[in-house]
KEKEKOL-505364 format. One record per residue (C-alpha): residue in three letters; x, y, z; residue number from 0. Coordinates in steps of 0.2 Angstrom, whole numbers. Layout:
ALA, X, Y, Z, NUM .
...
//
This chain:
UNK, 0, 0, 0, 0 .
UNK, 6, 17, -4, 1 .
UNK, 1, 22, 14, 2 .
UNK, 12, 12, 21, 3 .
UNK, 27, 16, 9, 4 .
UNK, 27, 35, 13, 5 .
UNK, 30, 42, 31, 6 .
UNK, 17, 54, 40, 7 .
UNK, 26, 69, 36, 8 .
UNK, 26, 63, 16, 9 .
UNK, 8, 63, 15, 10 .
UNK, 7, 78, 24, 11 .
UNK, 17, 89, 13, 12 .
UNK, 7, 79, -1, 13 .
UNK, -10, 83, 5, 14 .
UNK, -3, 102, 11, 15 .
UNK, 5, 108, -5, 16 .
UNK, -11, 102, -13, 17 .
UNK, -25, 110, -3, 18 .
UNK, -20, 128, -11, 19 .
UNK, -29, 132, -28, 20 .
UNK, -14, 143, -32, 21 .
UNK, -3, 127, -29, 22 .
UNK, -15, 118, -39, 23 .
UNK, -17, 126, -53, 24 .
UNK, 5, 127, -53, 25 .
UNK, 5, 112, -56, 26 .
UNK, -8, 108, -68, 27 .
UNK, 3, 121, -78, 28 .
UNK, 19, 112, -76, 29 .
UNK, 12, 94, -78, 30 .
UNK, 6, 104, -99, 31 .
UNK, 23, 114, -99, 32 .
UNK, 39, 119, -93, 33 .
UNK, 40, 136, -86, 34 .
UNK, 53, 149, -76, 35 .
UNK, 48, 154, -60, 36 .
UNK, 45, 172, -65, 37 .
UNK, 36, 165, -82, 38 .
UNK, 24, 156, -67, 39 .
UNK, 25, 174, -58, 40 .
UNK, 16, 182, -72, 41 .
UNK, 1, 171, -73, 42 .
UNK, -4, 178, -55, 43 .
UNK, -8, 192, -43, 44 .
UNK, 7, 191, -31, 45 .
UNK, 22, 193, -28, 46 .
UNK, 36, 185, -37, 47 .
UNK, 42, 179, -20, 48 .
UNK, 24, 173, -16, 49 .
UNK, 27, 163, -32, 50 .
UNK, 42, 157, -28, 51 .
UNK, 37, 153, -9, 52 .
UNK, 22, 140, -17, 53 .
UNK, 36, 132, -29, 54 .
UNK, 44, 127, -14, 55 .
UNK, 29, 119, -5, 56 .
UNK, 26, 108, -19, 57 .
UNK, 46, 105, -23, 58 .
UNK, 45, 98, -4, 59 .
UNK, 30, 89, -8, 60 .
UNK, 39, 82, -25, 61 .
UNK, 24, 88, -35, 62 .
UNK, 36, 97, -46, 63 .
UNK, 57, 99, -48, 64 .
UNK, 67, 115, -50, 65 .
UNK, 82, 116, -64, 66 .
UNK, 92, 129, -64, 67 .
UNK, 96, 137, -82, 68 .
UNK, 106, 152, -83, 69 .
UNK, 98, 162, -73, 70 .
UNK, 81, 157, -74, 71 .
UNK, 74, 143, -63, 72 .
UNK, 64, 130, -74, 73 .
UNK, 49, 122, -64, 74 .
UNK, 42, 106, -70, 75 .
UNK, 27, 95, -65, 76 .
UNK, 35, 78, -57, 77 .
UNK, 21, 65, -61, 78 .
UNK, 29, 53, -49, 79 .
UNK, 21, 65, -35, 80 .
UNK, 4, 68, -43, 81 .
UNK, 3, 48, -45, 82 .
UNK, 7, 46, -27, 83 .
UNK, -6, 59, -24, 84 .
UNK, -21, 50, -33, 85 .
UNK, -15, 32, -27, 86 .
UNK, -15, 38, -10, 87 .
UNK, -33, 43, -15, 88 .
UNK, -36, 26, -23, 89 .
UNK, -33, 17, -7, 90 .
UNK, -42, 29, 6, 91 .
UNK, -56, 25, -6, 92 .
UNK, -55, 7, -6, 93 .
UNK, -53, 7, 15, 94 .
UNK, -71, 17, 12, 95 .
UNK, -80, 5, 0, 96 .
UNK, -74, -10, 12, 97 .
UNK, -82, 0, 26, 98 .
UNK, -99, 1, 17, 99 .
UNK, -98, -16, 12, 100 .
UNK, -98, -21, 30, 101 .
UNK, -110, -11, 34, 102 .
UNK, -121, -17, 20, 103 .
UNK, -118, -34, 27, 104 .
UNK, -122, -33, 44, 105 .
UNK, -139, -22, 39, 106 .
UNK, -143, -40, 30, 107 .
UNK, -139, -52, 41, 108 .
UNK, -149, -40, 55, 109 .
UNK, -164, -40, 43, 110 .
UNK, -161, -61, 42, 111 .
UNK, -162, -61, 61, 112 .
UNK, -175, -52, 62, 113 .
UNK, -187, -64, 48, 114 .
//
């Protein structure tokens, strides 16, 4: 299980860098195309250090990956991360349907008993 493989502080970086819609919407952009961090600046209302700030955030979380060229920084999506991400999903999904599935089967059996 994915679970199992990452640590606590994994999945929390995972599920942090993710719960912003600026963050989001980074890396949506870098998963289509490669862009510089001030390239990623002008698509927003902030601060190119803001910009830079949420970079970080998902570069911990290894949603995306910094190379430095010249002196631009190039961001790009990682899709290792974003896999992660949605397998993690995948699973937390699975442990619900399991839990319905019990339920499911002990309302049946109770309507059993009670025939």
């Amino acid at each position: 299980m994915v679970v199992d493989m990452l640590s606590e502080d994994e999945v929390d970086r995972l599920f942090q860098a993710l719960a912003d819609a600026t963050r989001r919407d980074i890396v949506a952009r870098v998963l289509i195309a490669e862009y510089s961090v001030s390239g990623l600046a002008e698509q927003y209302d902030m601060s190119f250090a803001a910009v830079q700030k949420h970079v970080a955030v998902l570069e911990r979380a290894s949603l995306v990956t910094k190379e430095r060229r010249g002196r631009e920084q190039i961001v790009r999506g990682q899709v290792d991360g974003v896999q992660k991400a949605r397998r993690l999903l995948d699973e937390y999904e699975e442990i619900w349907r399991q839990r319905v599935d019990r339920i499911t089967d002990i309302l049946a059996a109770d309507a059993q008993d009670e025939d």
